[in-house]
C-alpha positions as CSV (number, residue, x, y, z in Angstrom):
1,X,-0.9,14.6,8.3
2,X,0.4,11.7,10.1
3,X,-2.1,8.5,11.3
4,X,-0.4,6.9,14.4
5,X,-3.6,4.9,15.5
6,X,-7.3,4.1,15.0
7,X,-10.0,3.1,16.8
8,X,-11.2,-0.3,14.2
9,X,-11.0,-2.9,16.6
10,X,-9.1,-6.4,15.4
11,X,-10.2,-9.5,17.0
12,X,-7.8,-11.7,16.4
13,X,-4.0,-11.2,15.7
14,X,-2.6,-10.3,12.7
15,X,-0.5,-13.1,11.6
16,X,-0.4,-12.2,7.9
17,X,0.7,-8.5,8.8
18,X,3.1,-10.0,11.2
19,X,5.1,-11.9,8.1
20,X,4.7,-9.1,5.7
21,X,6.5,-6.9,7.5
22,X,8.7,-9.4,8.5
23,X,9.6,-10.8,4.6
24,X,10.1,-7.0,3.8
25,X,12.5,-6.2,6.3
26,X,14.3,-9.3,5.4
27,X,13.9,-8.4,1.7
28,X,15.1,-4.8,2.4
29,X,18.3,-6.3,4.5
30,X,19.2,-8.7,2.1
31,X,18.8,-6.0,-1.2
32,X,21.7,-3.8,1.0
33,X,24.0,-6.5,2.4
34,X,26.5,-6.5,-0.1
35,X,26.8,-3.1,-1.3
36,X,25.0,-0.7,-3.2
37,X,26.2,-2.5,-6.6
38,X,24.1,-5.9,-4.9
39,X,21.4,-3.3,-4.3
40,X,21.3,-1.9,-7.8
41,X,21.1,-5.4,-9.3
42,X,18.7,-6.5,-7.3
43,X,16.7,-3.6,-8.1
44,X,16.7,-3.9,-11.9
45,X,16.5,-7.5,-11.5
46,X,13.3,-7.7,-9.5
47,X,12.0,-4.6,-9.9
48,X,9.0,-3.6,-12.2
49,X,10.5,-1.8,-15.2
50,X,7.6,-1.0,-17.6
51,X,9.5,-0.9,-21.0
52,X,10.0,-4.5,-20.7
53,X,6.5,-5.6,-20.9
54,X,6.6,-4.4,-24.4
55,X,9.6,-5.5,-26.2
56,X,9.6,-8.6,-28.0
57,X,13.1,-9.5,-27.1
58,X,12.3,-11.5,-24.0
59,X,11.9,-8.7,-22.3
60,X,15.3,-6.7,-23.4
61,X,15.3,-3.5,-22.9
62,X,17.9,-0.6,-24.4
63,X,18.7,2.0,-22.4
64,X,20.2,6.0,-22.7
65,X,23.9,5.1,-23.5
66,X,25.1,6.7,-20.2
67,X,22.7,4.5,-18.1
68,X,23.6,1.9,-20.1
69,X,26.9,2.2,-19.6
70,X,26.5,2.8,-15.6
71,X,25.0,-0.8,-15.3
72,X,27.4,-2.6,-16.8
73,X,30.0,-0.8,-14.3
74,X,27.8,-2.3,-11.8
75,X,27.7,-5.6,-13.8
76,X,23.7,-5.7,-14.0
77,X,22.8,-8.2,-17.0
78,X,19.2,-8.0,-18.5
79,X,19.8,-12.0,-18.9
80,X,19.8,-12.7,-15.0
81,X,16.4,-10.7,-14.8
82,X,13.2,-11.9,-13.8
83,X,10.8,-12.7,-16.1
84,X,8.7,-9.3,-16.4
85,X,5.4,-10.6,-15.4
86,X,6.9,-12.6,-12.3
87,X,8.6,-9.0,-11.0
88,X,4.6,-8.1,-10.7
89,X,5.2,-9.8,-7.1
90,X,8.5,-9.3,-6.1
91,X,8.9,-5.7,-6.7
92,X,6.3,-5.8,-4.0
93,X,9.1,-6.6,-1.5
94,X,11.6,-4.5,-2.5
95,X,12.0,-0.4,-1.3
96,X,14.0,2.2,-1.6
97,X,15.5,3.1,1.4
98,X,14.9,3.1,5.3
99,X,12.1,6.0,5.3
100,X,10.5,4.2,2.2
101,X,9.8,1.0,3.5
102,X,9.1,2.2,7.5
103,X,6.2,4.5,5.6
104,X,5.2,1.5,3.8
105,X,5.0,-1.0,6.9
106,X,3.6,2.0,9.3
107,X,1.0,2.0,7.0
108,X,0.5,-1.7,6.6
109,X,0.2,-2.0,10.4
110,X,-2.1,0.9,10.6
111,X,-4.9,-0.2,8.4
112,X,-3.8,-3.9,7.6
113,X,-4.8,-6.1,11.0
114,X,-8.5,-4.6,10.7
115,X,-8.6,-6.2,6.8
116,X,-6.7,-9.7,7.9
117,X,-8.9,-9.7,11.0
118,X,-12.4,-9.4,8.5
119,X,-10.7,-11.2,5.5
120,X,-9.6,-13.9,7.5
121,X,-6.1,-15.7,7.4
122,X,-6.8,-17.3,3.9
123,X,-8.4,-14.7,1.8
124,X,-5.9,-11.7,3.2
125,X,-2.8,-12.9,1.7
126,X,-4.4,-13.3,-1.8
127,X,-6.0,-10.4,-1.6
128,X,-2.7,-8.5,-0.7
129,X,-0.7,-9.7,-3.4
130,X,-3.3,-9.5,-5.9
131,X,-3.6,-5.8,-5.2
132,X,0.0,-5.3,-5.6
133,X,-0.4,-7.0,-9.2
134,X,-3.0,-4.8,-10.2
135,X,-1.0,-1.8,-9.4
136,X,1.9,-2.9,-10.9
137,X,-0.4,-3.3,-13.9
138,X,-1.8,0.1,-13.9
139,X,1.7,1.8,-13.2
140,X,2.7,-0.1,-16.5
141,X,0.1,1.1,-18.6
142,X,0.6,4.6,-17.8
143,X,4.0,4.6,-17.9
144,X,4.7,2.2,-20.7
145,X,7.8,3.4,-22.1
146,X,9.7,3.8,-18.7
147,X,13.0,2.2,-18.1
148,X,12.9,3.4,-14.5
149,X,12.3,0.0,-12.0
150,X,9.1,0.6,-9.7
151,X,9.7,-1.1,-6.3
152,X,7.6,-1.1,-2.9
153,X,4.6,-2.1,-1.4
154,X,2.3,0.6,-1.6
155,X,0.5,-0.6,-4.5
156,X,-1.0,-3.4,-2.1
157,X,-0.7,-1.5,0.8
158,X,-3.3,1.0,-1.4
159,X,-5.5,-1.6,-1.6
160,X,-6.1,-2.4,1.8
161,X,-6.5,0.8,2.4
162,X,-9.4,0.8,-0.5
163,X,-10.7,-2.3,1.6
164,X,-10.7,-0.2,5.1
165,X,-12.7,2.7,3.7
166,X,-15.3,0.5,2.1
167,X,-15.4,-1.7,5.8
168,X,-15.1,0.8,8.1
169,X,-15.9,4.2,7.2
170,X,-17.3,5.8,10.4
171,X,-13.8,4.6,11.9
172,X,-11.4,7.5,13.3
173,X,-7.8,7.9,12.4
174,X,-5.9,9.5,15.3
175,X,-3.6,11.9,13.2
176,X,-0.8,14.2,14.1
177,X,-0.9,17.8,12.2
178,X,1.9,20.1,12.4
179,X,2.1,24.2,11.5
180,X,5.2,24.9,11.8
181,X,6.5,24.6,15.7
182,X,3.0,24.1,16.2
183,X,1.3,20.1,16.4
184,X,-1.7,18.4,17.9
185,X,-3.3,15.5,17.5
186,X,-7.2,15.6,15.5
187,X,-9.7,12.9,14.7
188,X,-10.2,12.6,11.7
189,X,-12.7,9.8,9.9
190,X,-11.8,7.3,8.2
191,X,-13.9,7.8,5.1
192,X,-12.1,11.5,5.3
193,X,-8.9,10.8,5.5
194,X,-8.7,8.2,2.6
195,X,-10.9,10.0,0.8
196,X,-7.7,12.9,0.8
197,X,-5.4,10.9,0.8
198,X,-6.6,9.1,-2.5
199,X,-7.5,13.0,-3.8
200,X,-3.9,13.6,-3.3
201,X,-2.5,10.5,-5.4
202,X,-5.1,11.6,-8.1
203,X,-3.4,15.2,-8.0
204,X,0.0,13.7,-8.4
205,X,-0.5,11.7,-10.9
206,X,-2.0,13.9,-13.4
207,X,0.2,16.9,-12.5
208,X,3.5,14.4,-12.3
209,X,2.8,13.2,-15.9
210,X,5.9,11.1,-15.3
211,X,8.5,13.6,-14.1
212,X,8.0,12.1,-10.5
213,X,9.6,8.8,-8.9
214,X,6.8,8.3,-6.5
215,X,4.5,5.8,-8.7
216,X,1.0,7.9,-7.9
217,X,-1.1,5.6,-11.0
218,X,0.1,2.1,-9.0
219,X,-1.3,3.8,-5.6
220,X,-5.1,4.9,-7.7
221,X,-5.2,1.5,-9.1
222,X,-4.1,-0.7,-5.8
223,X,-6.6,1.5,-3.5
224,X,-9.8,1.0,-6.5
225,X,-8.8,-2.8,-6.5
226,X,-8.9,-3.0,-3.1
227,X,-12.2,-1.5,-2.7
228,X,-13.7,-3.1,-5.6
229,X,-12.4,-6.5,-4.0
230,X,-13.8,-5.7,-0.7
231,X,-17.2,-5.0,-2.1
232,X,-17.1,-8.7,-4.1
233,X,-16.1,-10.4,-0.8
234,X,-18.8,-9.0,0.9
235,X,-21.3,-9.6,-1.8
236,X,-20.1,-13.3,-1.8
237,X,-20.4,-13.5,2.0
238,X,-16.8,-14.0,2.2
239,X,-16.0,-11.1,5.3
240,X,-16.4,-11.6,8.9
241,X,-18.5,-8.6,10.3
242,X,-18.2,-6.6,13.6
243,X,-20.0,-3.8,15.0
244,X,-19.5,-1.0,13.6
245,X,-18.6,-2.3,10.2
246,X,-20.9,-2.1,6.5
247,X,-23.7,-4.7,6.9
248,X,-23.1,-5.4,10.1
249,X,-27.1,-5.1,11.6
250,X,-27.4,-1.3,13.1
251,X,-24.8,0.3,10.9
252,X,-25.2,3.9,9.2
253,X,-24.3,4.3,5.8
254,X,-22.2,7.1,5.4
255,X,-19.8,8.2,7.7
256,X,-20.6,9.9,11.0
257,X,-21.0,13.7,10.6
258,X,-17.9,15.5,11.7
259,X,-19.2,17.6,14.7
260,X,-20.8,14.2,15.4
261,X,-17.8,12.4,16.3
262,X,-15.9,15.3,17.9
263,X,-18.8,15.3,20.7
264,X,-18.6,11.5,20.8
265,X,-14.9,11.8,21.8
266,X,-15.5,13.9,24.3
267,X,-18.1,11.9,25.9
268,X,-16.5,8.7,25.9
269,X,-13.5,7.5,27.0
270,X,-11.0,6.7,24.0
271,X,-10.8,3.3,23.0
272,X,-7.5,0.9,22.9
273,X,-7.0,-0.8,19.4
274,X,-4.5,-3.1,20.0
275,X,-6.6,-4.8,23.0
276,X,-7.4,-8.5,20.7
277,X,-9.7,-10.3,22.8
278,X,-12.8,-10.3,25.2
């Protein structure tokens, strides 16, 4: 299943999603400039590597003696690393290749301009990095004896994804499905979708038990930070509410039923997102 578009409207542009994607791709061309030895130390310097958090040696780490002896070929020195704590943030900024971070910032731009737009230009950028701390947090937990760095946004991008689902659930994703030489597009809701899509990290994580490189526990605890977030914003009065959205006056709880929103999209015309303003 792949979301190309929604129909959450944004009412004003996205400024923080703008830069995000904008400091990644420069973060992603700078990690590959010089070489896939650059890249490497980069990696291990600024990535999250759990075992770290838990050695007494300022963070010192010993690896298997054949990875050990691979990164002093490529000349990476634990004593130019980032403090452990402090790659939290920018392993948030680093990815793994092209397809990695164009999933990552499709994704952002998908679901992120609706949170900036409610969140506002000051909260957003907290709340994004904050989320991508918390994941970190949880992928070190689980995985606490890993010497394995843990790069990529999707920790944070998680928990705006946790926020959408919480502020717009009757929302529709426009989603691309495939069977083979067979594809159409679907509309799916929004509390659907995520709600799958957050089944599927749960899946991975407990059947992965740490043979996988895709970091499923740092996606569970981004999107639940996210939505727990969302929830204390709101309850603070901190959120800027549209039609459509929770507490806005006239909305449903619970998403709209299935059939429900099929027949709506037949009857009205589709809806632009990306139109900004009245």
């Amino acid at each position: 299943m792949f979301p190309f578009a929604d129909d959450t409207r944004s009412y004003s542009l996205p400024i923080w999603v703008f830069i995000l994607i904008g400091l990644n791709a420069l973060f992603f061309i700078g990690s590959y400039s010089s070489g896939e030895q650059h890249y490497m130390r980069t990696l291990f310097a600024y990535g999250t590597i759990p075992a770290r958090f838990f050695q007494a040696d300022a963070g010192h780490i010993t690896f298997e003696q054949d990875v050990q002896e691979w990164i002093g070929e490529a000349g990476i020195d634990q004593d130019d690393w980032a403090p452990p704590f402090f790659t939290l943030i920018s392993s948030i900024f680093l990815h793994g290749g092209i397809m990695h971070i164009v999933g990552n910032m499709w994704f952002l731009w998908l679901f992120g301009d609706n949170v900036e737009d409610r969140m506002g230009k000051l909260i957003f950028p907290v709340f994004y990095i904050l989320c991508g701390v918390i994941a970190g947090l949880i992928h070190v937990a689980v995985n606490a004896s890993s010497t394995v760095p843990a790069i990529g946004a999707s920790g944070a991008i998680a928990g705006i994804m946790g926020a959408y689902i919480y502020l717009h659930p009757e929302g529709q994703i426009s989603t691309l499905m495939t069977f083979g030489w067979y594809w159409r597009t679907v509309q799916i809701p929004a509390f659907l979708y995520l709600i799958i899509w957050f089944g599927l990290q749960l899946i991975g994580g407990f059947a992965g038990a740490g043979a996988s490189n895709v970091a499923f526990w740092a996606h569970i605890g981004g999107f639940i930070a996210g939505l727990l977030l969302a929830m204390l914003l709101k309850s603070m009065n901190l959120l800027t509410l549209y039609p459509g959205d929770r507490g806005h006056s006239g909305f449903r709880e619970g998403p709209r039923p299935i059939r429900e929103s099929f027949r709506s999209r037949i009857e009205t015309p589709r809806r632009k997102k990306y139109v900004w303003k009245d």
